[in-house]
Each structure stands twice: as C-alpha cells, then as structure tokens.
C-alpha positions as CSV (number, residue, x, y, z in Angstrom):
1,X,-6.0,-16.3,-10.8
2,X,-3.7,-15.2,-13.6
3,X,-2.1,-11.8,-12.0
4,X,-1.5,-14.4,-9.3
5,X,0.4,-16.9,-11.7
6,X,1.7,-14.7,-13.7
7,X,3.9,-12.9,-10.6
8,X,4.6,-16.5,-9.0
9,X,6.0,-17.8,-12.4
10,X,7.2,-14.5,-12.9
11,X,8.6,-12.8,-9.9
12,X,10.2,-8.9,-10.7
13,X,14.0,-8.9,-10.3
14,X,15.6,-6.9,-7.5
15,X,18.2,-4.1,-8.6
16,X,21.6,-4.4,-6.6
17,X,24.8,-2.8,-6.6
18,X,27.5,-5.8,-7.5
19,X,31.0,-4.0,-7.6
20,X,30.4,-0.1,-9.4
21,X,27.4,-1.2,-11.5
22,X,24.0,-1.6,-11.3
23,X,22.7,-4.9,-12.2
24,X,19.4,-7.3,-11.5
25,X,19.2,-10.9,-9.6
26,X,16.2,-13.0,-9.6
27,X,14.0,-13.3,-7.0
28,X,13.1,-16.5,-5.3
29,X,9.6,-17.4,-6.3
30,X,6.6,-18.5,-4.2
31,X,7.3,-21.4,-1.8
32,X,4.5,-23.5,-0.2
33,X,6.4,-22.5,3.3
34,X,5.5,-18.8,2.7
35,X,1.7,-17.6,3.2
36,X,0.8,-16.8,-0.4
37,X,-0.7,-13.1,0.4
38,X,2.4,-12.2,2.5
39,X,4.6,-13.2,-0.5
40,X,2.0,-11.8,-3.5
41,X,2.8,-8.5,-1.3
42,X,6.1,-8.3,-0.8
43,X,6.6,-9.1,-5.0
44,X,4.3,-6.0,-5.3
45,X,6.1,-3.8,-3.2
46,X,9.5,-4.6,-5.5
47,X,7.3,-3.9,-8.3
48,X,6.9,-0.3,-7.1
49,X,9.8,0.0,-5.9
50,X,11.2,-0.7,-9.5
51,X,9.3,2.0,-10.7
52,X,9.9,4.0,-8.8
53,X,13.5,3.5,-7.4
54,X,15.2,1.4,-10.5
55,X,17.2,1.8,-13.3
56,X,15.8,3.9,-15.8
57,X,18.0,2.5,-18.8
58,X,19.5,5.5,-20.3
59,X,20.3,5.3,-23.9
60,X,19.7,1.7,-23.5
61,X,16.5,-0.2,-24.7
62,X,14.6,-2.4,-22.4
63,X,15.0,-6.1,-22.9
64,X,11.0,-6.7,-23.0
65,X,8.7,-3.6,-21.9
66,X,5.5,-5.8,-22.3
67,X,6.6,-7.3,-18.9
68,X,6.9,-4.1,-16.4
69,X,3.4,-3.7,-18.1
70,X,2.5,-7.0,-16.8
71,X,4.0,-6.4,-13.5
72,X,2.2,-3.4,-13.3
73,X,-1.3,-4.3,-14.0
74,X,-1.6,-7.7,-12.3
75,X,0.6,-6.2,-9.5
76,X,-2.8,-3.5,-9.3
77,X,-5.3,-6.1,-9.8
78,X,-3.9,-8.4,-6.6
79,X,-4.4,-4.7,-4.8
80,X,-7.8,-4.1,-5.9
81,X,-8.9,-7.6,-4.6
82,X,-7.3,-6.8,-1.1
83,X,-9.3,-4.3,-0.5
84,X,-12.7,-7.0,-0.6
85,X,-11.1,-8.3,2.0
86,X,-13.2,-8.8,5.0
87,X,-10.6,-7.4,8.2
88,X,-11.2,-4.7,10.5
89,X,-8.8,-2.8,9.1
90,X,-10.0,-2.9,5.7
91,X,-12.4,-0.3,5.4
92,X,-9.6,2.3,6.3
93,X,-7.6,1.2,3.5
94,X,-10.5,0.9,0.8
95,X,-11.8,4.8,2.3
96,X,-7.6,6.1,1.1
97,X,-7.7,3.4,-2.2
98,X,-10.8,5.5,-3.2
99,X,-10.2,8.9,-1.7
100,X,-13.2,8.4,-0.1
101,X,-13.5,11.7,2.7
C-alpha cells in the first residue's frame, strides 16, 4: 500500500505552457468519486510522460530528485501488481510485460 499512498499524497505535476515558459501545476489528487485504479493509472501515465516528454532542466538543478525516483519506482510497482490481475485481457499484457514469445 505505500506506492499507492505515496502517489495519492503525492501526485506528479503536469508540465504546461503558461505565456512563453514552461512551468508545472499540481494535479488534483485521488477523490472517493474517481475509481482508484482508473486514477492510480492515469498519475502513472503523467509519470512517464514526464520522463519522457518534460523539462529536462538545463543548467538548472532539480528541486528534489529523490522524488522522480519515487515516482518512478512506486509508479512500476502499481504496474507489476496489474498484471496479477485476474481479466481476460490480462494474460496478453503480462506475455508483452515479460516478453514472453
């Protein structure tokens, strides 16, 4: 239960454009109107898409790099434990998590 806390309590930021620069806004975090899973999801895929679409900080140190490693790793833990998920399509996702041929 902690990679779940730890992205409810604290959810990534979202990168957008506000005038010429780049900045980040907070996210709303988990409410009890939202299925849990859909929004555990949807805070993973702006994880990644930090990564892999964000600023990159040039010249600029970041404010507290322990977090992205945070995000990162509880963000892949919630993934794992998706896959032990008992759906149909389940097995099709676990046979491309694991490369499985």
């Amino acid at each position: 239960m902690t990679a779940v806390d730890y992205l409810i309590k604290n959810p990534s930021k979202k990168q957008i454009l506000s005038g010429d620069a780049l900045s980040w806004s907070q996210t709303p975090s988990w409410t009890q109107e939202e299925p849990l899973l859909k929004c555990l999801l949807t805070m993973i895929r702006r994880v990644r898409n930090n990564l892999f679409h964000g600023g990159k900080f040039p010249g600029a140190p970041v404010k507290d790099p322990t977090r992205d490693q945070l995000l990162l790793e509880y963000s892949i833990c919630i993934l794992v434990e998706c896959l032990c998920l008992d759906a149909a399509p389940a097995h099709k996702v676990r046979k491309y998590f694991r490369s499985e041929t």
